[in-house]
VONUVO-25169 format. One line per field, with one value per residue (C-alpha): x, y, z; residue number from 1. Coordinates in Angstrom, 1 decimal, m for minus. Layout:
c1	(X,...) $
c2	(Y,...) $
c3	(Z,...) $
k	(NUM,...) $
//
This chain:
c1	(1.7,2.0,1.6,3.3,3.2,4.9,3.3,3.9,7.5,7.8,6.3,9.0,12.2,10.8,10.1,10.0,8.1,5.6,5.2,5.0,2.2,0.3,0.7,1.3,m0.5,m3.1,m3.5,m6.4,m5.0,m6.9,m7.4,m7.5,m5.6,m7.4,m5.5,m7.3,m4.8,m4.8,m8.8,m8.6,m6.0,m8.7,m11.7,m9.6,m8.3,m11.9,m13.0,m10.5,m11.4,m15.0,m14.1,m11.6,m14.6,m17.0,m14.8,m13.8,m17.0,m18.2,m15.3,m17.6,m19.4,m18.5,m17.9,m18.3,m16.0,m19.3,m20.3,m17.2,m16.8,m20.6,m19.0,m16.1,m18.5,m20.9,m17.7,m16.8,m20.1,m20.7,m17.9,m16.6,m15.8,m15.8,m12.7,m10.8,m7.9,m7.1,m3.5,m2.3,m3.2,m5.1,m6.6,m10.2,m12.2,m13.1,m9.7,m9.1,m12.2,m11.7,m8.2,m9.4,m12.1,m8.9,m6.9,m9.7,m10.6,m7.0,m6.2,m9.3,m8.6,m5.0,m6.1,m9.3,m10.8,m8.8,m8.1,m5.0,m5.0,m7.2,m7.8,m7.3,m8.4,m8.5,m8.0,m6.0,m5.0,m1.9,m0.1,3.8,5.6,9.1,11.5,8.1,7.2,4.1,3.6,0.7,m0.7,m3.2,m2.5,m4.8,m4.8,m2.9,m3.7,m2.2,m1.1,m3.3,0.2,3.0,0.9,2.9,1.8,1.1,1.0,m0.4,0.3,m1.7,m0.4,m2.1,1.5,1.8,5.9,7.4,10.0,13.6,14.2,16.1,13.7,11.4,13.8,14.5,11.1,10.4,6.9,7.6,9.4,6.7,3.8,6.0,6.5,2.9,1.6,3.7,2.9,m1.1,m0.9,1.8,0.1,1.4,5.4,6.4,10.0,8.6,6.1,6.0,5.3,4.0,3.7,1.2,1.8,m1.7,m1.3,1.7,0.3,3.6,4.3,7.5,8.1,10.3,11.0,13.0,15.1,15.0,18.8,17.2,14.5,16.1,17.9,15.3,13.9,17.3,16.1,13.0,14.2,16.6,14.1,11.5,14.1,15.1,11.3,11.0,13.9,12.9,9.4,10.7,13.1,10.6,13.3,11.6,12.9,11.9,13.6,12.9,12.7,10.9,8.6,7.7,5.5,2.9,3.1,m0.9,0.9,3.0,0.9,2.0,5.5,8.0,10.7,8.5,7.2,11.1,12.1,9.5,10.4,13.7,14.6,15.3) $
c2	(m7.2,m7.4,m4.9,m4.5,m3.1,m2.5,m5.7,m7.8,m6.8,m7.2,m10.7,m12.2,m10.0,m12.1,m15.7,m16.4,m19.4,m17.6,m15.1,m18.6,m19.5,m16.4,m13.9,m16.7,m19.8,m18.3,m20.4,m19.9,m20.8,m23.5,m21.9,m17.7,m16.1,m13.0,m11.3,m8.6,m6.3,m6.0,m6.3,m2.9,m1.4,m1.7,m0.5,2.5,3.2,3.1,5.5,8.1,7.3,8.2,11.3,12.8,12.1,14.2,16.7,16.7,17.2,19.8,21.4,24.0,21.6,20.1,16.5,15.8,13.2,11.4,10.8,9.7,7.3,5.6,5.6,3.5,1.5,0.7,m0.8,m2.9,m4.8,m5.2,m6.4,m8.7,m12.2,m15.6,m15.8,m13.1,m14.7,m13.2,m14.3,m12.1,m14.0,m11.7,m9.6,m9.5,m8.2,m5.1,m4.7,m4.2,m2.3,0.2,0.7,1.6,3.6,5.6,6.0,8.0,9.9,11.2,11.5,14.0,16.0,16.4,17.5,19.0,21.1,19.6,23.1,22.7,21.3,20.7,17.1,16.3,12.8,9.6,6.0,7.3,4.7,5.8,4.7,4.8,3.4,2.7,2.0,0.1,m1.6,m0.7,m0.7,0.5,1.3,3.1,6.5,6.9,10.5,13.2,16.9,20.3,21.9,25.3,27.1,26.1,25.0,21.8,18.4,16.4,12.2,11.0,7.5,5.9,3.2,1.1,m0.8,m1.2,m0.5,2.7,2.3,3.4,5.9,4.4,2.3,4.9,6.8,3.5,2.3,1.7,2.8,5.9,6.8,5.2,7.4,10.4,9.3,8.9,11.9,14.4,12.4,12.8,16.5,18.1,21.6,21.7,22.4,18.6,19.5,19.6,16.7,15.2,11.6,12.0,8.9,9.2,6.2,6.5,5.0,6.8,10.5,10.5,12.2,11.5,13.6,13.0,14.0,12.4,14.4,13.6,11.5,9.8,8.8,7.7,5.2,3.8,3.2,1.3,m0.9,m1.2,m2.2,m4.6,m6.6,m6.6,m8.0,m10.7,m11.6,m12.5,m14.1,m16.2,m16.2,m17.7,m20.3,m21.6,m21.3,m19.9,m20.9,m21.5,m18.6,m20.0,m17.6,m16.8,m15.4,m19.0,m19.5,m16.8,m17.6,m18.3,m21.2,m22.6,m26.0,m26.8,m25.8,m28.2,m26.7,m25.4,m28.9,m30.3,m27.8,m28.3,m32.1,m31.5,m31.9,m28.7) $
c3	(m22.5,m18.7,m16.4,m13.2,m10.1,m6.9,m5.2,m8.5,m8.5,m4.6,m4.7,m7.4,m5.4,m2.4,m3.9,m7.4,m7.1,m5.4,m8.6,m10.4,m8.1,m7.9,m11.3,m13.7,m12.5,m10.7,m8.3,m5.7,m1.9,m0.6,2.8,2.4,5.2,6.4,9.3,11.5,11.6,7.9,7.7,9.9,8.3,4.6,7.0,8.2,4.5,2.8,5.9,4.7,1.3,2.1,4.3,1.1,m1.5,0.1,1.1,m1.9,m3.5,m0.8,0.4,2.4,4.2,7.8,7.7,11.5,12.8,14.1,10.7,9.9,12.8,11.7,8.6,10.1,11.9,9.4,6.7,9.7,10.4,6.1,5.2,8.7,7.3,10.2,8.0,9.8,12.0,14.9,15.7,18.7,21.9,24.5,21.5,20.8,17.2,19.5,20.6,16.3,16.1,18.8,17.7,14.1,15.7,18.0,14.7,12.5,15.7,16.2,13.0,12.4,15.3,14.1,10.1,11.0,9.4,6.0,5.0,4.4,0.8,m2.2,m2.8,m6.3,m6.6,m3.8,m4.5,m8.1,m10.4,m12.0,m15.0,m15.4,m19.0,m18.2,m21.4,m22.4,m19.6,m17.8,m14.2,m12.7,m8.5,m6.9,m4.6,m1.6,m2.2,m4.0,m3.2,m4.0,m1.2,m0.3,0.6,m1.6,m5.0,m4.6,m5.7,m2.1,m2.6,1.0,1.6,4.4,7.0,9.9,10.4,14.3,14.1,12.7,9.7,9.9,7.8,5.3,4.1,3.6,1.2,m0.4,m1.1,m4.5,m4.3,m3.0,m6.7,m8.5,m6.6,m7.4,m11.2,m12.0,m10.0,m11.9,m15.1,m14.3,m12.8,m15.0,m14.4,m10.9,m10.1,m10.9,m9.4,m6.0,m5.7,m1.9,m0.4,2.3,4.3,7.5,10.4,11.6,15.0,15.9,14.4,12.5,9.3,6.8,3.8,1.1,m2.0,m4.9,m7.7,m11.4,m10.5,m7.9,m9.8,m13.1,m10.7,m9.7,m13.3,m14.0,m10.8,m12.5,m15.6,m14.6,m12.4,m15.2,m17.7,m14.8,m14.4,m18.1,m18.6,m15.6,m17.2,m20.4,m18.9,m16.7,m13.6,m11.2,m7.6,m4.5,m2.0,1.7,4.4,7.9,5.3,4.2,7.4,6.2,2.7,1.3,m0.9,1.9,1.7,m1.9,m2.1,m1.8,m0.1,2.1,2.9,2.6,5.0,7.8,7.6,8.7,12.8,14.4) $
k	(1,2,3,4,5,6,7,8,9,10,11,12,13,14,15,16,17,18,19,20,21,22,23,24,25,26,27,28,29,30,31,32,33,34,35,36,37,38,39,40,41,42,43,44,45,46,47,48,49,50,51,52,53,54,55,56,57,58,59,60,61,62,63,64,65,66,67,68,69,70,71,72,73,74,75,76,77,78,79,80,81,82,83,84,85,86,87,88,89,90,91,92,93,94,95,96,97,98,99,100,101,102,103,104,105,106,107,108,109,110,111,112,113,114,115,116,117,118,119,120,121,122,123,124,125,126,127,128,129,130,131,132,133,134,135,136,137,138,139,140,141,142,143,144,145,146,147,148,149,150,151,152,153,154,155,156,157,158,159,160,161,162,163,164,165,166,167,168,169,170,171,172,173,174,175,176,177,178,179,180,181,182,183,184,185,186,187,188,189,190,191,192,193,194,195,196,197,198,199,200,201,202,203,204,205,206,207,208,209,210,211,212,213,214,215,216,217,218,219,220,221,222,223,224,225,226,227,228,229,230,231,232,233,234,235,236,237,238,239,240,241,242,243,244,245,246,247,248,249,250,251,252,253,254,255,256,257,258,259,260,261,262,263,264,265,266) $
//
């Protein structure tokens, strides 16, 4: 049976051929793109990652935010690829490092001394079986918080623009992380279970909750995409959808209306 995710169901609502390329072909790009910005964003996530784990696992100690920062560092140089693209004229690798350096800094002086709630788990794979489709994700971290006994599902993001609003309360994921928290920790109040998205570089918070309505609405969604995938799936129709999109896509060089569209005169 196929499991889904957020990014699987995202890929298809974006380009079905794409899907094609990616989930059922498995096609390997010829030439991996590797942006900084996103190459940060992993280093600063796995930095939290390692900050929650041991906080977790001594919540009485002091985890200085000069451990954390060698930490930081240290991911950096292991895992830096020649690969990496730097697209942003005028921006350097240290321009990128610095600004995941500024980013952990802030974001420990703000939270510091994590107090605040008990970390239940970090980097949590959750399950969720929707009218027999499974769709699975990971949460960067869900905690209880110390105050209200409430579930807390904290969503980290290195995004260098802030989101409106609405798209926040319409994300998809957002209902997902909610669905499979509750399902995983059912001895905390599920009713009041919080996403709680942090915009690193902007020290921005947004909180939202869903109700059961809310979120039975978006299993319909679910559904109804799922079925459209396999229909798609078993006709073999899947597609091409051409958008600005296209010009990032890793399969751009084999599609042919990508290659029929950059042929015609502008």
């Amino acid at each position: 049976m196929t499991i889904y995710s957020h990014s699987r169901l995202s890929t298809f609502e974006k380009c079905p051929l794409s899907y094609k390329y990616k989930y059922l072909d498995k096609i390997k790009p010829e030439i991996p793109f590797i942006g900084i910005e996103a190459y940060m964003g992993s280093t600063v996530h796995e930095s939290l990652e390692y900050l929650y784990r041991r906080q977790k696992k001594m919540p009485d100690a002091d985890i200085s935010l000069i451990l954390l920062l060698d930490k930081y560092e240290t991911i950096w140089d292991e895992n830096w690829s020649e690969d990496i693209k730097i697209v942003k004229e005028g921006m350097t690798k240290e321009d990128y490092f610095l600004q995941g350096k500024k980013i952990l800094a802030d974001y420990y002086k703000n939270n510091q001394p994590f107090d605040k709630e008990k970390t239940l788990s970090v980097e949590e794979r959750i399950d969720v079986n929707i009218e027999g489709f499974k769709i699975m994700g990971f949460i960067d971290r869900i905690a209880v918080n110390n105050e209200t006994g409430n579930l807390e599902i904290h969503d980290y993001k290195t995004s260098g623009r802030l989101p409106q609003i609405s798209d926040l309360q319409n994300d998809r994921q957002l209902s997902l992380y909610q669905i499979g928290a509750r399902k995983k920790y059912p001895e905390y109040d599920e009713k009041e279970a919080v996403v709680i998205y942090h915009y690193l570089k902007f020290n921005e918070e947004f909180r939202f909750h869903k109700t059961d309505e809310e979120l039975n609405a978006v299993k319909n969604d679910i559904v109804d995409l799922i079925q459209t995938i396999e229909l798609t799936s078993w006709e073999n129709n899947f597609k091409p959808r051409v958008s600005k999109l296209c010009n990032w896509c890793e399969f751009s060089t084999i599609c042919p209306a990508f290659q029929n569209s950059a042929d015609q005169p502008v």
